[in-house]
N, CA, C and O atoms as a DFTB+ gen file, in Angstrom:
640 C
 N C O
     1  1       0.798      -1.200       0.000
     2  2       0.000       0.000       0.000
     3  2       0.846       1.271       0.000
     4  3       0.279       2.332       0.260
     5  1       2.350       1.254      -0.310
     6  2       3.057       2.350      -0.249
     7  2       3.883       2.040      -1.135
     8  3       4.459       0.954      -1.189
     9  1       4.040       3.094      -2.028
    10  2       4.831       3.463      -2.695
    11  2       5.763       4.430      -3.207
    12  3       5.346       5.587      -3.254
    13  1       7.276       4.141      -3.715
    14  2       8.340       5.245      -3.179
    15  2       8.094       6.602      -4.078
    16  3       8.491       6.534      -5.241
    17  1       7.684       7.412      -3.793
    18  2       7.632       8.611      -4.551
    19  2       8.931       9.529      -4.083
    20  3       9.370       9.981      -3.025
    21  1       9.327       9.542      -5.629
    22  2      10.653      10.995      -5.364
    23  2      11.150      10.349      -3.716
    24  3      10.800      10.626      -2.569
    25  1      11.862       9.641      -4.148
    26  2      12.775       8.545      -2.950
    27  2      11.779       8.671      -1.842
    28  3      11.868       7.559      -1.322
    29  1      11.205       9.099      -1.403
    30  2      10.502       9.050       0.128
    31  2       9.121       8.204       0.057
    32  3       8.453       8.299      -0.973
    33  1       8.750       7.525       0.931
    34  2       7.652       6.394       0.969
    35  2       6.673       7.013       1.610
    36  3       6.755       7.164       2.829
    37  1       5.731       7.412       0.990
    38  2       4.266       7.760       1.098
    39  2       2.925       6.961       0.479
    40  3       2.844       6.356      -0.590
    41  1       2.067       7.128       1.341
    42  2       0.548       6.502       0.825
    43  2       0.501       6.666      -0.537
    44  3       0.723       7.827      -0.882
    45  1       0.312       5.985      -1.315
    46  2      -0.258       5.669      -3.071
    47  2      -1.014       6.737      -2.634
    48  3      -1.329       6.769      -1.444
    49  1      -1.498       7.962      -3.675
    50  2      -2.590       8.574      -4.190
    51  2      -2.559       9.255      -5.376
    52  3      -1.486       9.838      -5.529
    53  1      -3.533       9.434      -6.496
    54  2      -3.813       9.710      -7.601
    55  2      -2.720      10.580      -8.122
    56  3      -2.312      10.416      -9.272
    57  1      -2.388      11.194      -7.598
    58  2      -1.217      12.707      -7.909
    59  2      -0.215      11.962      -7.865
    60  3       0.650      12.511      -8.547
    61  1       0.286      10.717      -7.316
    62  2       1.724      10.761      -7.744
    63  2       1.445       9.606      -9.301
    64  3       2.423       9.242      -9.955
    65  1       0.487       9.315      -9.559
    66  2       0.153       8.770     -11.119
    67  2       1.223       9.357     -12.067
    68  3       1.618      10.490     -11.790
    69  1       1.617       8.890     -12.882
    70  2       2.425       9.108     -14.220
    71  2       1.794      10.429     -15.109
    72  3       2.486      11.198     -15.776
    73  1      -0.080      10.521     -14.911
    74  2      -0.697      10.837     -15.961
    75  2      -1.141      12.220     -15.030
    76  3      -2.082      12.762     -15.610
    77  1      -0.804      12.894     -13.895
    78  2      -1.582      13.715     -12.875
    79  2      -1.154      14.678     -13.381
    80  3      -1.806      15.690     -13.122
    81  1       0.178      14.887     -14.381
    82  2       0.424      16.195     -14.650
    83  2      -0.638      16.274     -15.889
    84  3      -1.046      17.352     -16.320
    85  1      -0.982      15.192     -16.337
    86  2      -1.877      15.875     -17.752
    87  2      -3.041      16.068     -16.787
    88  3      -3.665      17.081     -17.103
    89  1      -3.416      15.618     -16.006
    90  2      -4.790      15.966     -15.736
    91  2      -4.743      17.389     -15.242
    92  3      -5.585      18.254     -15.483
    93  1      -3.492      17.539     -14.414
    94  2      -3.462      19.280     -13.878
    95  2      -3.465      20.618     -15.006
    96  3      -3.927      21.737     -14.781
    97  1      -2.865      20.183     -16.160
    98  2      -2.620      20.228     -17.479
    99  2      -4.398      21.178     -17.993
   100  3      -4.679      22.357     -18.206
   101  1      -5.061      20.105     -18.000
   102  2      -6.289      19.972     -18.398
   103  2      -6.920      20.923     -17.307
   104  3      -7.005      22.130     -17.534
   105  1      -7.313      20.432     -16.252
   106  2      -7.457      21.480     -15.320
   107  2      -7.332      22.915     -15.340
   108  3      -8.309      23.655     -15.222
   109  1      -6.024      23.367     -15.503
   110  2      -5.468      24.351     -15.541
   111  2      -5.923      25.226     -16.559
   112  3      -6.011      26.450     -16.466
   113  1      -6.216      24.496     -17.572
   114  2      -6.995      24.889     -18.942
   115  2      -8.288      25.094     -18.948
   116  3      -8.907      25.820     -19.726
   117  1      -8.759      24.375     -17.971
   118  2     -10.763      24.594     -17.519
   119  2     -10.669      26.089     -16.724
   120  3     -11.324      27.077     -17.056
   121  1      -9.660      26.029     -15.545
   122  2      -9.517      27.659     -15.052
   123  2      -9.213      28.783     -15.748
   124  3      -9.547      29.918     -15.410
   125  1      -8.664      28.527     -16.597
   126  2      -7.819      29.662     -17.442
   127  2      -8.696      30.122     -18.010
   128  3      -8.773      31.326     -17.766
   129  1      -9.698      29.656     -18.909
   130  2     -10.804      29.559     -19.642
   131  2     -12.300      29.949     -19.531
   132  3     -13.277      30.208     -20.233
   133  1     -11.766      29.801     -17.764
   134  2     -13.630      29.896     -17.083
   135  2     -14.437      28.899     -17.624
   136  3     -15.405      29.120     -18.350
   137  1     -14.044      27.805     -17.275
   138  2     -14.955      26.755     -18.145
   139  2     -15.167      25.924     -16.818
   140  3     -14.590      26.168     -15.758
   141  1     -16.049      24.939     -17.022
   142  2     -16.409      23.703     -15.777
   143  2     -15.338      22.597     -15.914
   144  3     -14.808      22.182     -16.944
   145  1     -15.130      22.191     -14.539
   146  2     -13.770      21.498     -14.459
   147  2     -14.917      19.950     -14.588
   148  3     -14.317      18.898     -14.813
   149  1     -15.769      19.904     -14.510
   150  2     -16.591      18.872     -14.419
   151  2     -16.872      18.409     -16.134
   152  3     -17.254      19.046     -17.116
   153  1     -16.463      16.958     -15.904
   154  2     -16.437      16.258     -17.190
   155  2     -15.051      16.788     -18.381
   156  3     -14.787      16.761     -19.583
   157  1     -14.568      17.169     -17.289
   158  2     -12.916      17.773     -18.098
   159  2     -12.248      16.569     -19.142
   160  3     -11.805      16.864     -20.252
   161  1     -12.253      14.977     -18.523
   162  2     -11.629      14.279     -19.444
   163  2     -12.358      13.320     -20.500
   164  3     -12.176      12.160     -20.870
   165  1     -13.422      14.512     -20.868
   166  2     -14.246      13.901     -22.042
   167  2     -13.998      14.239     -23.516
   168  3     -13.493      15.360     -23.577
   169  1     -14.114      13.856     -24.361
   170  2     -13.237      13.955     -25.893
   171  2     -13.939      15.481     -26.100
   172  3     -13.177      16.408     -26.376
   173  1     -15.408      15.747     -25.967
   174  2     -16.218      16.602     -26.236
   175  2     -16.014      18.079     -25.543
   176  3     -16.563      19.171     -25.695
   177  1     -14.695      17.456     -24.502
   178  2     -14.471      18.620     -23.395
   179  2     -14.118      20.281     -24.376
   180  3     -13.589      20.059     -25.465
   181  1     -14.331      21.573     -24.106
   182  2     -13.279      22.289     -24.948
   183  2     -11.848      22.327     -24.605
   184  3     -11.076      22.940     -25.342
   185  1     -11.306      21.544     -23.233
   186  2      -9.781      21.824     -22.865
   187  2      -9.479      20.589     -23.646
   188  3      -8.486      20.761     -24.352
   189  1      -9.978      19.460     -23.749
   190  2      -9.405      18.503     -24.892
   191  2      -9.383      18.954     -26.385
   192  3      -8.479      18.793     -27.205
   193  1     -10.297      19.410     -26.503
   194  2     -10.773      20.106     -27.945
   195  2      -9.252      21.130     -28.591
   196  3      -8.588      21.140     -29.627
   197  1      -9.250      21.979     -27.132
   198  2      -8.042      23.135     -27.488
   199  2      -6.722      22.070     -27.689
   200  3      -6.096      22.248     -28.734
   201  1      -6.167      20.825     -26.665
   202  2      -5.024      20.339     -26.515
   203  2      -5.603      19.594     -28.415
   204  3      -4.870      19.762     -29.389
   205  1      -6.517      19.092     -28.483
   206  2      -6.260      18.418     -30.023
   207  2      -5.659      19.513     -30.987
   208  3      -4.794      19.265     -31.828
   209  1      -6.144      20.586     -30.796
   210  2      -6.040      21.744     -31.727
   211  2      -4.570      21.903     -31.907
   212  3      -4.130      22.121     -33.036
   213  1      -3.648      21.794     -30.709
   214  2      -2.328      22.087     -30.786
   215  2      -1.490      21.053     -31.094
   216  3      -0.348      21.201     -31.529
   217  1      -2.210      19.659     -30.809
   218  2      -2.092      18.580     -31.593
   219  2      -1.705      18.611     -33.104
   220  3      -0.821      18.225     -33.869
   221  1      -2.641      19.156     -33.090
   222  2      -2.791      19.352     -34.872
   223  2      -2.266      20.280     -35.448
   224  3      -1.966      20.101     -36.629
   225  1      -2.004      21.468     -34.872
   226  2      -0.645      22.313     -35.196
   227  2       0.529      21.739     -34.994
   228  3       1.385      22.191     -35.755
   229  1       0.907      20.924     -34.273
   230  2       2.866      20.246     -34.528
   231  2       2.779      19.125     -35.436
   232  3       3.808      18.520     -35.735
   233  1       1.231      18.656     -36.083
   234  2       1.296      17.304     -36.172
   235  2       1.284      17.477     -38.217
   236  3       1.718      16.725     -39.089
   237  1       0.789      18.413     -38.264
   238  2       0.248      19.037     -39.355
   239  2      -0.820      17.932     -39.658
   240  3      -0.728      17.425     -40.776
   241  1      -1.759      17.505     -38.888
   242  2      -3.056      16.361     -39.038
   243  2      -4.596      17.363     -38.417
   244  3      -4.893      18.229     -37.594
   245  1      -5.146      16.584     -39.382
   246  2      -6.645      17.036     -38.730
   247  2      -6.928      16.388     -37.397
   248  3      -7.478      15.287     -37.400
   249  1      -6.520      17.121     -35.955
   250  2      -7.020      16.056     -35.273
   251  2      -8.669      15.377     -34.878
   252  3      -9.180      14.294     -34.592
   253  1      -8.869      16.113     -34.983
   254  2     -10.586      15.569     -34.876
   255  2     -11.000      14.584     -36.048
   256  3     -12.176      14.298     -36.276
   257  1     -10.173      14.207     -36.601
   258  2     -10.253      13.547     -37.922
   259  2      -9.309      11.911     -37.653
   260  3      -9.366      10.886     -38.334
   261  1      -8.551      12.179     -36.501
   262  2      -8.120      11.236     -36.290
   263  2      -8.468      10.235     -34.862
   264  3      -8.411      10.635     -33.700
   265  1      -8.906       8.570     -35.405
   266  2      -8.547       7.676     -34.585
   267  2      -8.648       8.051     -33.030
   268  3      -7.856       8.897     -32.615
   269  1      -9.533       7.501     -32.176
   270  2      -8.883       7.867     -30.721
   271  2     -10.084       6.719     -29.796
   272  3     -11.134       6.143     -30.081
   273  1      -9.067       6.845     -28.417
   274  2      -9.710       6.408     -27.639
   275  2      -9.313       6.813     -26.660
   276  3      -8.528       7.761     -26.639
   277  1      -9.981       5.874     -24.967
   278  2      -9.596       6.740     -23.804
   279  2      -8.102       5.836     -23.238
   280  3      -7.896       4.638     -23.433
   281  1      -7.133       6.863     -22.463
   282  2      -6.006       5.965     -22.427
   283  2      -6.659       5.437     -20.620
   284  3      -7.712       5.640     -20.015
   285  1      -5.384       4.711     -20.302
   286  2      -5.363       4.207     -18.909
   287  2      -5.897       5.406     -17.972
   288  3      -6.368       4.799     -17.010
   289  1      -6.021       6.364     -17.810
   290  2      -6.411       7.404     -16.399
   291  2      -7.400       7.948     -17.258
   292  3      -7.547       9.140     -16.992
   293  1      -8.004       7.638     -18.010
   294  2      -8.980       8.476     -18.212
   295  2      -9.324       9.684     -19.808
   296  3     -10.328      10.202     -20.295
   297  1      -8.207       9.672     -20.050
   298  2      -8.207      10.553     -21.129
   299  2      -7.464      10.911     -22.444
   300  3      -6.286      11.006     -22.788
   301  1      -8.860      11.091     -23.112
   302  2      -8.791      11.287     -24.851
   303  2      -7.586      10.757     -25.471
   304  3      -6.716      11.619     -25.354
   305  1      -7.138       9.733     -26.075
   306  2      -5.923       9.914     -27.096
   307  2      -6.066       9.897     -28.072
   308  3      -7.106       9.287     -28.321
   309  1      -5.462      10.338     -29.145
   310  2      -5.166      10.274     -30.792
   311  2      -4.160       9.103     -31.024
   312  3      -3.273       8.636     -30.309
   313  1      -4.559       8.825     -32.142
   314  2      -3.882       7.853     -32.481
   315  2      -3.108       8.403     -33.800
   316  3      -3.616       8.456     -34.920
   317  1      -1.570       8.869     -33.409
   318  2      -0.882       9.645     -34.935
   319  2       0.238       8.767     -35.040
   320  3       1.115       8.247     -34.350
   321  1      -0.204       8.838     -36.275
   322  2       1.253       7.977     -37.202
   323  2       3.040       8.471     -36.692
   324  3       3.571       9.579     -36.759
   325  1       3.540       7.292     -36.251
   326  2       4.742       7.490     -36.010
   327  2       5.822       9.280     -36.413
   328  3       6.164      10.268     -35.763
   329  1       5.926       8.926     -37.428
   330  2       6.034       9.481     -38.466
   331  2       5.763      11.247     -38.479
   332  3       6.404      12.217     -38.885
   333  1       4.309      11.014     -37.727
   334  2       3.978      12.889     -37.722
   335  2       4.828      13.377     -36.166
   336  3       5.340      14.479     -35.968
   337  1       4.777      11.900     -34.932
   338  2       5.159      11.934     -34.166
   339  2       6.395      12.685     -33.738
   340  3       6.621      13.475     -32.821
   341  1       7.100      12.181     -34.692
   342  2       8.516      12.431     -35.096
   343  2       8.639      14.293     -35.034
   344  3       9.127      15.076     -34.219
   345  1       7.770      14.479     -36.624
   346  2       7.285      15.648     -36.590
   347  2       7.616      16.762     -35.494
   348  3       8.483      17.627     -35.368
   349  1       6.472      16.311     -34.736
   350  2       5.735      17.334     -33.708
   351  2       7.086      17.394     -32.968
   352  3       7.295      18.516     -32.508
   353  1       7.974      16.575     -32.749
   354  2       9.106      16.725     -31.821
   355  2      10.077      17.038     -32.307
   356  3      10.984      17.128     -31.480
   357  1      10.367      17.271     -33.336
   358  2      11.313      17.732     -34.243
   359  2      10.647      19.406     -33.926
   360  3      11.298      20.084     -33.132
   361  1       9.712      19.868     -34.379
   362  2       9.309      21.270     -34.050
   363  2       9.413      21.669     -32.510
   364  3       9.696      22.786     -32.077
   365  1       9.012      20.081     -31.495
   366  2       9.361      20.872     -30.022
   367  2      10.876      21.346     -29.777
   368  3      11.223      22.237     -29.001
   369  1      11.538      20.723     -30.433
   370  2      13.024      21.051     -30.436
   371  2      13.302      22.258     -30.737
   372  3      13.586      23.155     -29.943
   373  1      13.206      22.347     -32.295
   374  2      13.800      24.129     -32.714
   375  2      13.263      24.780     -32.931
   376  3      13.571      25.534     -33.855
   377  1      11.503      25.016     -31.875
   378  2      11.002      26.019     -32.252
   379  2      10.492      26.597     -33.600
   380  3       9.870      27.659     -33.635
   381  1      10.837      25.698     -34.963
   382  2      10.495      26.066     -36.596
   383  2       9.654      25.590     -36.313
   384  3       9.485      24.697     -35.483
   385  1       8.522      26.448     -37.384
   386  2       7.345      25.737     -37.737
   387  2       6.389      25.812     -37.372
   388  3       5.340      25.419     -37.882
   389  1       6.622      26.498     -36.111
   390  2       5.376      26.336     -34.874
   391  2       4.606      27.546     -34.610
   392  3       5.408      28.479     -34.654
   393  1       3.410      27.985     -34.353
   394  2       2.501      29.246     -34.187
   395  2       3.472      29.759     -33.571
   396  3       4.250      29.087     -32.895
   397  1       3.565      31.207     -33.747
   398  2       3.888      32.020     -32.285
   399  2       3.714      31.680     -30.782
   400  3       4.470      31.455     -29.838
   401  1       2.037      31.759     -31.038
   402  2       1.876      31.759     -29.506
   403  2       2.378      30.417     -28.425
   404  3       2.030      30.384     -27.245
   405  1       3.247      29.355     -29.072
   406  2       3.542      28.345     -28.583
   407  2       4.904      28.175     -28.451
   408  3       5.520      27.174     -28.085
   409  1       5.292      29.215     -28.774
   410  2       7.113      29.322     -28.579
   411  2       7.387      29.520     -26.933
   412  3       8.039      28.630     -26.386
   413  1       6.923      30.639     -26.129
   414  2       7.218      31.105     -25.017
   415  2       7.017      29.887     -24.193
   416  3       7.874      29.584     -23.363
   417  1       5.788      29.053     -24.381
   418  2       5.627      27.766     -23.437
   419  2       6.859      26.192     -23.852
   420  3       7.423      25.284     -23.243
   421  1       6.745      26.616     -25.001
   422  2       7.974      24.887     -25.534
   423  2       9.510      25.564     -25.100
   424  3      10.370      24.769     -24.722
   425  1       9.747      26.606     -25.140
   426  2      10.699      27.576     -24.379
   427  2      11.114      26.857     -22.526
   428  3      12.082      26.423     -21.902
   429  1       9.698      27.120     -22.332
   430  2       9.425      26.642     -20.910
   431  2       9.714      25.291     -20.523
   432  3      10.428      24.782     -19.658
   433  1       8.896      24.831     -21.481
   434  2       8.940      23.356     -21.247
   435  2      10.283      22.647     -21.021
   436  3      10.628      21.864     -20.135
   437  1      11.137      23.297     -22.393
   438  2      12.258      22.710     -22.113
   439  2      13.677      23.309     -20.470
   440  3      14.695      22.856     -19.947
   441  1      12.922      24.318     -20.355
   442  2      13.837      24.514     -18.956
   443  2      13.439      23.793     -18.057
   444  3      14.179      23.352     -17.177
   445  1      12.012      23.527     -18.157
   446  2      11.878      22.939     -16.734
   447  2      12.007      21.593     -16.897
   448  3      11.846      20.858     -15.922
   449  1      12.219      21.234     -17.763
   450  2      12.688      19.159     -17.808
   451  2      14.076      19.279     -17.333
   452  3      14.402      18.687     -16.304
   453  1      15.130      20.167     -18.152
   454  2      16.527      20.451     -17.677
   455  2      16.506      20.782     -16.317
   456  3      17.476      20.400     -15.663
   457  1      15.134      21.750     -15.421
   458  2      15.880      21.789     -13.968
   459  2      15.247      20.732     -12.949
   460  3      15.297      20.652     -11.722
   461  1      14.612      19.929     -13.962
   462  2      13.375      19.607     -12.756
   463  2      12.708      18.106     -13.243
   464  3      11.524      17.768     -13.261
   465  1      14.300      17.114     -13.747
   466  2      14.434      15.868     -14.184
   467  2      12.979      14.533     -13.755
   468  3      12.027      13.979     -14.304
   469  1      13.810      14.600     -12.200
   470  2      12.266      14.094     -11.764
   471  2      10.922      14.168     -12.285
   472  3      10.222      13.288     -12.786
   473  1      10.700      15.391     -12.069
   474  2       8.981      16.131     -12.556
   475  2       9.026      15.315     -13.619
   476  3       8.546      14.221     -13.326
   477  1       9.412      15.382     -14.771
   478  2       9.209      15.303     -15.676
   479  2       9.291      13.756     -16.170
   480  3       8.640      13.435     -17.165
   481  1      10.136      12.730     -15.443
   482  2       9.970      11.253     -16.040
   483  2       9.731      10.657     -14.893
   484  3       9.054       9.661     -15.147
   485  1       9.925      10.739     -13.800
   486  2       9.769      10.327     -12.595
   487  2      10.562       9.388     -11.842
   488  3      10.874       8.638     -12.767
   489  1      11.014       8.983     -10.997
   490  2      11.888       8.209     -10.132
   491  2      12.940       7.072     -10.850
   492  3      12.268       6.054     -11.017
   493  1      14.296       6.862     -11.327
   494  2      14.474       6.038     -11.874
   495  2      14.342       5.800     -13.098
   496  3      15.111       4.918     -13.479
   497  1      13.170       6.547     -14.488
   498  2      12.937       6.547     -15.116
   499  2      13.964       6.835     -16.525
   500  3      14.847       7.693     -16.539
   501  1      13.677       6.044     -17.523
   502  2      15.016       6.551     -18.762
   503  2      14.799       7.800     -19.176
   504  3      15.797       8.416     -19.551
   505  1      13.283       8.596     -19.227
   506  2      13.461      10.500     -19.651
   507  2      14.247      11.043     -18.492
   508  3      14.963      12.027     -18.682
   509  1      14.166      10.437     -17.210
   510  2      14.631      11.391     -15.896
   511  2      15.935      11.143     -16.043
   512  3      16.670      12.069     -15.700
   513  1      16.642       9.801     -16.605
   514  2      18.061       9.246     -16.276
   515  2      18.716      10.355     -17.379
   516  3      19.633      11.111     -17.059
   517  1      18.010      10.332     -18.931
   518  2      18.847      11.392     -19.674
   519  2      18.263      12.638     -19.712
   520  3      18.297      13.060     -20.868
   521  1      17.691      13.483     -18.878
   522  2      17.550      14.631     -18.701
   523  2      18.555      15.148     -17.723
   524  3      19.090      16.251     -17.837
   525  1      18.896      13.905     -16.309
   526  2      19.530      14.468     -15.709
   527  2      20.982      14.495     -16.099
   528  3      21.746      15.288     -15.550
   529  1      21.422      13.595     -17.096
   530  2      23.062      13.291     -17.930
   531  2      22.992      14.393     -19.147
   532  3      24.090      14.678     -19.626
   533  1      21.981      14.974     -19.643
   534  2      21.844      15.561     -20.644
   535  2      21.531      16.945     -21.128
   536  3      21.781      17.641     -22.112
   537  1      20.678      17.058     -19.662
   538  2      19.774      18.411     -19.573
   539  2      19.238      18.533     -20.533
   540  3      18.707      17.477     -20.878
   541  1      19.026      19.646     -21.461
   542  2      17.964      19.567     -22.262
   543  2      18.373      19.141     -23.918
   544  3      17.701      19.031     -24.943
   545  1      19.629      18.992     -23.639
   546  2      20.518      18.657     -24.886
   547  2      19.753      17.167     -25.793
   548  3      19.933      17.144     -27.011
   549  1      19.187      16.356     -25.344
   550  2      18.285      15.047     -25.438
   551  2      17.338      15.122     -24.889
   552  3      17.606      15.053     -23.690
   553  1      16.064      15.256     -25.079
   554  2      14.967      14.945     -24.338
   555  2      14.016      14.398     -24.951
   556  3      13.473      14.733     -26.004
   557  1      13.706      13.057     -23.883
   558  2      12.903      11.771     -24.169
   559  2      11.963      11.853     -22.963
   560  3      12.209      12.279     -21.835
   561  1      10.673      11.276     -23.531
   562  2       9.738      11.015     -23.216
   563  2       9.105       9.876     -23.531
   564  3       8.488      10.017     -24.587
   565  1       8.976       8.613     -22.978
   566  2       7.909       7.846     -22.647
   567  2       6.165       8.018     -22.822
   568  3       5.499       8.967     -22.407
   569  1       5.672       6.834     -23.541
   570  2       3.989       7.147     -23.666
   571  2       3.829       5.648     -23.334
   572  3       4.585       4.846     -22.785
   573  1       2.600       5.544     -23.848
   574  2       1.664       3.955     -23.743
   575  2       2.094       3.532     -24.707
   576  3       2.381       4.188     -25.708
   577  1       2.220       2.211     -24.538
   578  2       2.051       1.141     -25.533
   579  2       4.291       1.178     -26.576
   580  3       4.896       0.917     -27.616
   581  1       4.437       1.685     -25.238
   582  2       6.549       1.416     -25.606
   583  2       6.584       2.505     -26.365
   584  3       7.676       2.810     -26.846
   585  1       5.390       3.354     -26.656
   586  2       6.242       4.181     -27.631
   587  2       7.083       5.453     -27.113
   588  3       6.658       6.038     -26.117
   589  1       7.937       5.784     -27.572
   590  2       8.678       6.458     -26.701
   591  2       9.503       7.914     -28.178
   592  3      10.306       7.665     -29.077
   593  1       9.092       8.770     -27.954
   594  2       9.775      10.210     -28.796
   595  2      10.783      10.662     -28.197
   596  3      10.828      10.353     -27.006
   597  1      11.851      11.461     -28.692
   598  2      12.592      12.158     -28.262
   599  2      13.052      13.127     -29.477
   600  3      12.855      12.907     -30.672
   601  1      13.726      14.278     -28.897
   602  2      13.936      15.398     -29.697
   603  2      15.323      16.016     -29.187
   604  3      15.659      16.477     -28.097
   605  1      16.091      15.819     -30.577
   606  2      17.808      16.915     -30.411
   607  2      17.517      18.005     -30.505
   608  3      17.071      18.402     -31.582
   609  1      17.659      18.852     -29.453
   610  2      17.316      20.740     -30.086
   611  2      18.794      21.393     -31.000
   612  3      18.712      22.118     -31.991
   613  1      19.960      20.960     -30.425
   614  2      20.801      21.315     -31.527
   615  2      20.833      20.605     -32.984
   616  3      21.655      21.098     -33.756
   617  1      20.179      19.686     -33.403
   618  2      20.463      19.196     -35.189
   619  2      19.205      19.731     -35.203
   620  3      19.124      20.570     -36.100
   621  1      17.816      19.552     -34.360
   622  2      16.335      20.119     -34.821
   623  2      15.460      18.715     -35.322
   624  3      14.462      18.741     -36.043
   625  1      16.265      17.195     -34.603
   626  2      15.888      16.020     -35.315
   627  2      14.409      15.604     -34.129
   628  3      14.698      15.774     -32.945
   629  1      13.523      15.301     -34.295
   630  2      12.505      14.513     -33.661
   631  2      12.783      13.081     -34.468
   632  3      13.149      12.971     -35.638
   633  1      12.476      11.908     -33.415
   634  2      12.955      10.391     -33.136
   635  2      11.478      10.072     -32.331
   636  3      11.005      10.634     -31.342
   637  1      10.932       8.924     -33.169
   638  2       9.741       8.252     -32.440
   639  2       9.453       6.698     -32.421
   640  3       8.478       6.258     -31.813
């Protein structure tokens, strides 16, 4: 009934889940928005609606057009071809390609994996092992089903 979170042994609860940052994610997006946090991880939601949208800006895919179901915790996935995968992480890298308004946050994103290894893959994990050998020079990420992306920001290569 306990499990080691960020080395220290505490009660199992929902937040230390793999998936709690997307749900805070989502959340965060119902507040921002003034929208109801109730029924947040439904496909029909508008904070899923907006995350497909940006989906579909790195992916260059229609997302509402694509494939989906619900993952393990609850919420919406797309189902995108390797391939665009690649894509989208190739643009999280060098910033080309991408709307404006999404530079200042993939900006972000990537400092805070470089300061804040843990957060971001979690205890032991292979994104946390080369974030913390790598900082932001490599950054990999883990999904469902083994698939696993990563993105060089100096060549500008996305790997899926």
């Amino acid at each position: 009934d306990y499990l080691e979170v960020m080395e220290y042994k505490k009660p199992a609860r929902r937040a230390y889940n793999c998936c709690s940052g997307n749900h805070a994610g989502f959340l965060t997006l119902c507040k921002t928005y003034k929208e109801s946090t109730q029924n947040y991880r439904l496909y029909s939601h508008p904070a899923q609606r907006r995350w497909f949208d940006i989906v579909g800006d790195f992916t260059d895919l229609h997302s509402l057009q694509l494939p989906w179901g619900y993952d393990g915790c609850g919420i919406p996935t797309l189902a995108i071809p390797l391939q665009r995968l690649a894509k989208a992480y190739a643009r999280f890298a060098t910033l080309d390609e991408i709307p404006e308004q999404y530079k200042t946050a993939v900006e972000t994103l990537h400092l805070a994996i470089a300061e804040n290894p843990t957060m971001f893959g979690g205890t032991g994990e292979l994104p946390t092992t080369i974030a913390k050998t790598l900082s932001s020079k490599l950054i990999v990420k883990n999904g469902a089903e083994g698939v696993y992306i990563a993105s060089l920001p100096e060549l500008g290569y996305g790997i899926a």
